[in-house]
Structure formats: structure tokens, C-alpha cells
C-alpha positions as CSV (number, residue, x, y, z in Angstrom):
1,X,99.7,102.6,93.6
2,X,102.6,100.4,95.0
3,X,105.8,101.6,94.5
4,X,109.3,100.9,95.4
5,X,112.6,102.5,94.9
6,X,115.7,101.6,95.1
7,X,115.0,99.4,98.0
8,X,117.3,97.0,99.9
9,X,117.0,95.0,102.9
10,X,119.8,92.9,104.8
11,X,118.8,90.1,106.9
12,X,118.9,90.6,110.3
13,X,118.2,87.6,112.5
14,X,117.8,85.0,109.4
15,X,116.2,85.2,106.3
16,X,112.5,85.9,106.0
17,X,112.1,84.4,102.7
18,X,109.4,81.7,101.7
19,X,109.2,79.5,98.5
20,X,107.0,80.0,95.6
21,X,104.9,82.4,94.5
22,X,103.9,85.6,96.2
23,X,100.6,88.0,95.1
24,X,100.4,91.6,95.4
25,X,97.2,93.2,93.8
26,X,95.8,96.9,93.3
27,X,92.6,96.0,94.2
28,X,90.6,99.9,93.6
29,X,90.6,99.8,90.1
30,X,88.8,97.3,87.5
31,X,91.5,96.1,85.2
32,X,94.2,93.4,85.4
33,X,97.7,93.4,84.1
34,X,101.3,93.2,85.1
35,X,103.3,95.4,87.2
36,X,107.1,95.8,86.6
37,X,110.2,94.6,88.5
38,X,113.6,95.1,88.7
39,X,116.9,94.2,90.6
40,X,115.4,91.5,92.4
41,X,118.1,89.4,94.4
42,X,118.7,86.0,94.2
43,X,121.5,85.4,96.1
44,X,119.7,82.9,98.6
45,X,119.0,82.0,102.3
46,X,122.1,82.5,103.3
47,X,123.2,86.2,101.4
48,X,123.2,89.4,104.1
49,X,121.2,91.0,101.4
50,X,117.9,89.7,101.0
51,X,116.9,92.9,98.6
52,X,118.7,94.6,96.8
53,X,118.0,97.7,94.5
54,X,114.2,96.6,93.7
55,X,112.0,99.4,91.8
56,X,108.6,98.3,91.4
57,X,105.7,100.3,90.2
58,X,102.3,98.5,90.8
59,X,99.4,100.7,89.5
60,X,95.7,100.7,91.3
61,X,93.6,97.8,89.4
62,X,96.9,95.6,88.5
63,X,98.7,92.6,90.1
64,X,102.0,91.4,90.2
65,X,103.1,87.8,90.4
66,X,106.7,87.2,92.2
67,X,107.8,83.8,91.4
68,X,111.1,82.6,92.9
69,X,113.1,80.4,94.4
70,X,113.3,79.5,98.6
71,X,115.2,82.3,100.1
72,X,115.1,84.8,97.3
73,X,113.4,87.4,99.1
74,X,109.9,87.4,98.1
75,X,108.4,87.3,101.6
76,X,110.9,90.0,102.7
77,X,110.4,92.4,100.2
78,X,106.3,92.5,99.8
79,X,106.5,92.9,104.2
80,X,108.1,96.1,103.7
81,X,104.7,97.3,101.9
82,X,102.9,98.1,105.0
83,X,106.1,98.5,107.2
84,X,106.1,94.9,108.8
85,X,110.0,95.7,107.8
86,X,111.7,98.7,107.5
87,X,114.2,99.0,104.4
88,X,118.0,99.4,105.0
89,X,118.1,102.1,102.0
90,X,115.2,103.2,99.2
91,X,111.9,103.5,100.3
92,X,108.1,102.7,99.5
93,X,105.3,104.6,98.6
94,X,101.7,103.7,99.1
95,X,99.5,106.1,97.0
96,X,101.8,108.3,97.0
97,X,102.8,108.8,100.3
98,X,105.9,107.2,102.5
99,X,105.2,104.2,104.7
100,X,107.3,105.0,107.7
101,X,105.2,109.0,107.7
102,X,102.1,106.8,108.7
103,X,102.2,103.4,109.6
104,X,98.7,102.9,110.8
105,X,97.8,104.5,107.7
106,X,100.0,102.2,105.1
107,X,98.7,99.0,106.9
108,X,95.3,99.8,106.8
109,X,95.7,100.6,103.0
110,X,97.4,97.3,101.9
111,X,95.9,94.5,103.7
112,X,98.7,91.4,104.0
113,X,97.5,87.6,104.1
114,X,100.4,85.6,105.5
115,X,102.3,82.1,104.3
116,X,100.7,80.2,107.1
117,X,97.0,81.2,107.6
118,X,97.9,80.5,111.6
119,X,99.8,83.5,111.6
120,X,96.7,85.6,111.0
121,X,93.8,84.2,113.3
122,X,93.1,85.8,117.1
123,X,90.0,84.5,117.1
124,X,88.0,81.6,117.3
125,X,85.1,81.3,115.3
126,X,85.1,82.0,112.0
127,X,82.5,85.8,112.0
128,X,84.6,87.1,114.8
129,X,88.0,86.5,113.4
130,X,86.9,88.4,110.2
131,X,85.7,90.8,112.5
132,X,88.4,91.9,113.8
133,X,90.3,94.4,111.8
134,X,87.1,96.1,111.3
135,X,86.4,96.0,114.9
136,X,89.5,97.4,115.5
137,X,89.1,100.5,112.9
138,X,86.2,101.9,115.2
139,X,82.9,101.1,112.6
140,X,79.5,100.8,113.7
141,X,78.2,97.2,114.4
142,X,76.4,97.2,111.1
143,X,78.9,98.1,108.8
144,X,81.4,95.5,110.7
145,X,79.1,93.1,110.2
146,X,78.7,94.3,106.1
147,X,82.3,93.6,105.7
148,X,82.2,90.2,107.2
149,X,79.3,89.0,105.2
150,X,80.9,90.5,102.1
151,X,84.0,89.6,102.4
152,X,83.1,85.5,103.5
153,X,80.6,85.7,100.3
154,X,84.1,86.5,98.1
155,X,85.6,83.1,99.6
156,X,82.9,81.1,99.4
157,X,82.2,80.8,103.0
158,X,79.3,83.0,103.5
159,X,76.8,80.7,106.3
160,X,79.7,79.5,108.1
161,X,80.4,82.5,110.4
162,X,79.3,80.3,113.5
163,X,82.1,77.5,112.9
164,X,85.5,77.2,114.6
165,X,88.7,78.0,112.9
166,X,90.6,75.1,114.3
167,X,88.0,72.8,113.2
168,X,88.5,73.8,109.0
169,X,90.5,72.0,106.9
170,X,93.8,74.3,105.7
171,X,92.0,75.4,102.4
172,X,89.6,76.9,104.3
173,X,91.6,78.4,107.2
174,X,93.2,80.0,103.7
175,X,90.2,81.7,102.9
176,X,89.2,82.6,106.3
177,X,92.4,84.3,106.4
178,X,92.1,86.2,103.1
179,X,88.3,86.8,103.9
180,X,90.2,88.5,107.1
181,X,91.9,90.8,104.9
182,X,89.2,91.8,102.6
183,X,87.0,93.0,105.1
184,X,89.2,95.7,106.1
185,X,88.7,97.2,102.6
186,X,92.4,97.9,101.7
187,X,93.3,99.9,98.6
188,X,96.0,96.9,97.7
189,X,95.9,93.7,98.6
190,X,99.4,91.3,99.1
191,X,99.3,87.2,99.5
192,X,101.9,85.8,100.2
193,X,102.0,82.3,98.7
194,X,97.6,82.6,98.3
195,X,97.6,79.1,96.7
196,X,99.4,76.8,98.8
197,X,96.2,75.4,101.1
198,X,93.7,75.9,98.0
199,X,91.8,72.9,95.7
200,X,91.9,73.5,92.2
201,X,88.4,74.9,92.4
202,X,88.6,77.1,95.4
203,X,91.9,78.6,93.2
């Protein structure tokens, strides 16, 4: 579980919100619903505050959808999930524990898929992008190379492993990007603005 309480955040060097909608889902269990939200702020680009006072409870096995305007501090409120921002006042809870206790931990259980699939590549081929958070988690070659096939099968890009990131169109550099996240295996998964590179049937 997700949860936040009483959590604000004031901008710091400009506002870090993005327009549309943003994902966050409890990917360990096997039903869909709704979480719950409150005290979201939506006093714009240009506001100190960019959250203010937001409780959220999202239980394993549920998503939540938040849909707002440019600047209302969708982006900078799902970052402070895994600690890619630190709260000014309230705090999170990822399964019950803190995020600032264990950083290393709370990023490794709530994978993050980023507005601009740029943002998330550090390689260059397709396989050893995906690879890389794995990789980095000390697995055996076998079971990295489980989570890569797995996770490019859930996108619809399993066979293309070989192929060059900056030679996919932006729908797939999307899924590359998600397929990224995925193969780390997080306990919660968070996309922001999943849909905005995506055809209707890749959606």
C-alpha cells in the first residue's frame, strides 16, 4: 500500500507539474478499483505550494487515476512516492514503512515511468536498457534476462530486444520505458502521463 498523509510540498526551483493524467497502480494484488484522495491543490504553476494537505490511501491490487490541470501538482506529488522529492511536512508510507528510513528500498518497491520516455533510457538497444535496473539489483544473468523477456512480452515488444532505442517511434520508446519498469518487479507501479505516446490499440 501507498499512502500519504498530510503531505505538502512548496516549489523550489519552479514547478514540477505536468498536464493530464497521471497513473499510480498497486500492482501485487489481483483486483482493480479506486483509491481515495484528498486536499489536492490547484493553485497552479505559479503557487509556492505545489501540495498541499494530500491523504491518499492506495491499497495493493488498486489504481488511482490523477486527472488535472497543467501545474496542479500531479507530477510533484506521485515523485515523492519513492523519494525523487522529499515533502516539506506529512510523509509517505510504502507498505507500511517511511520512504526517507530506506530509500533504496522505497524506489525499488514502486517503480516510476517518467512524462518523457527520454528521461528513463541509459542505454542503447532495446534488451539492455530493460536490463538495467535488474542488472543493477545484483541477479543472476538468467533471471535478468527472465525479467526482460517478461516484461517486453507485457508491451508487446517481445523479439525486438536487438533494436535501437533512438530508432522507435515515441509509442514505442513509451513501452520500452514502462517495460523498463516492469522488469524490476515493483510492488507499485506510478506513470506519469502513460498514454501520451500510445495508439489507441497499444492503450
Amino acid at each position: 500500500m501507498i499512502e500519504t498523509r498530510d503531505l505538502t510540498y512548496r516549489y523550489g526551483g519552479g514547478g514540477n507539474g505536468g498536464s493530464g493524467d497521471t497513473g499510480v497502480a498497486g500492482t501485487s494484488g489481483d483486483s482493480a478499483g479506486s483509491g481515495a484522495a484528498d486536499g489536492a491543490d490547484d493553485g497552479g504553476a505559479d503557487a509556492p505550494v505545489a501540495v498541499r494537505d494530500v491523504s491518499i490511501s492506495i491499497p495493493d491490487g488498486e489504481f488511482l487515476v490523477l486527472a488535472g490541470a497543467n501545474g496542479s501538482g500531479k507530477s510533484t506529488l506521485v515523485r515523492q512516492f519513492n523519494g525523487l522529492l522529499r515533502p516539506d511536512a506529512g510523509e509517505v508510507l510504502v507498505d507500511g514503512t517511511p520512504v526517507g528510513d530506506d530509500l533504496v528500498a522505497a524506489r525499488t518497491r514502486v517503480g516510476m515511468v517518467f512524462q518523457e520516455p527520454r528521461d528513463c533510457f541509459v542505454a542503447a538497444t532495446v534488451a539492455r536498457d530493460v536490463a538495467f535496473g535488474p542488472e543493477n539489483l545484483g541477479l543472476k544473468r538468467a533471471e535478468i534476462d527472465r525479467r526482460v523477456d517478461d516484461a517486453l512480452a507485457a508491451v508487446n515488444m517481445d523479439g525486438r530486444g536487438k533494436e535501437r532505442i533512438d530508432r522507435l517511434s515515441g509509442g514505442e520508446r513509451e513501452r520500452v520505458a514502462i517495460a523498463g519498469a516492469l522488469a524490476m518487479e515493483p510492488g507499485h507501479l506510478v506513470l506519469d502521463e502513460p498514454f501520451a505516446g500510445l495508439d489507441e490499440p497499444a492503450r
